[in-house]
C-alpha positions in Angstrom: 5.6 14.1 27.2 3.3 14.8 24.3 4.1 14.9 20.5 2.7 16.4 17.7 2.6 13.2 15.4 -0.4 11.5 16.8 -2.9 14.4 16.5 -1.2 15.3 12.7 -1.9 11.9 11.4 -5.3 12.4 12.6 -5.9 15.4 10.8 -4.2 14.3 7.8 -6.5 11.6 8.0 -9.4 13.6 8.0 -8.2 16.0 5.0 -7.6 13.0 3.0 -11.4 11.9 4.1 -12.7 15.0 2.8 -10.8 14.8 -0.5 -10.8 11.1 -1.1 -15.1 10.7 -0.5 -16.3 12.1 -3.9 -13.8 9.5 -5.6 -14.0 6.5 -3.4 -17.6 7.0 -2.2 -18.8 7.4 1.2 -18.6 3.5 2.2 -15.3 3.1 1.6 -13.5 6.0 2.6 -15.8 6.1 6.0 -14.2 2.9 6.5 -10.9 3.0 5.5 -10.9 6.4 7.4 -12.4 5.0 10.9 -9.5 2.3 10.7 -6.8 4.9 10.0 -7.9 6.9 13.0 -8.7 3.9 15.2 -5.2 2.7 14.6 -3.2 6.1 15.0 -5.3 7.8 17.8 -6.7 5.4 19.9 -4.0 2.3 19.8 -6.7 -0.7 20.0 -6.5 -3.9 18.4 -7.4 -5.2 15.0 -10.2 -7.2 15.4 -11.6 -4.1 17.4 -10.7 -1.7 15.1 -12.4 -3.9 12.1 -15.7 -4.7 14.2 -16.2 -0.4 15.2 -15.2 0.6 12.2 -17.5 -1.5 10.1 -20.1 -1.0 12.9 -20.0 2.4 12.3 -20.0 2.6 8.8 -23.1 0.7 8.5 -24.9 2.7 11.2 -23.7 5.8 9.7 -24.9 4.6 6.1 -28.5 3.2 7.5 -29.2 7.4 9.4 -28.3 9.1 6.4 -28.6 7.1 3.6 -32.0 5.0 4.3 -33.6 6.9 7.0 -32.8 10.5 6.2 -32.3 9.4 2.2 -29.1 11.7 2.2 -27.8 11.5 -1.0 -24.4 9.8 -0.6 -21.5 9.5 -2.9 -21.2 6.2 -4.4 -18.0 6.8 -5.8 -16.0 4.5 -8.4 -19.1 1.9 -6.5 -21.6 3.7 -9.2 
């Protein structure tokens, strides 16, 4: 039977994304974000989660940042 506390903690997570990303710049937050969300929602293991979520964060960071020269926040990182 389903429960509501998987999908909340994902969304939470994702609020708290949004909010956090100004302070704690994009690295970080991407980061600590993917792990929160690999942890609660899919139910993998910790090297995994580490490897994708760092994975991720660096090919997010390289499209935007370098390629597309998004400006991204830096955060406290400044």
């Amino acid at each position: 039977e389903g429960t509501w506390s998987r999908p909340l903690l994902g969304v939470g997570a994702f609020i708290l994304y949004a909010f956090l990303i100004e302070y704690a710049g994009f690295l970080i937050t991407t980061f600590v974000f993917l792990v929160l969300w690999l942890w609660v929602i899919e139910k993998i293991n910790w090297f995994r989660i580490m490897a994708v979520s760092v994975a991720v964060t660096v090919v997010l960071y390289l499209i935007f940042g370098y390629f597309l020269e998004v400006p991204l926040p830096a955060g406290f990182l400044e």
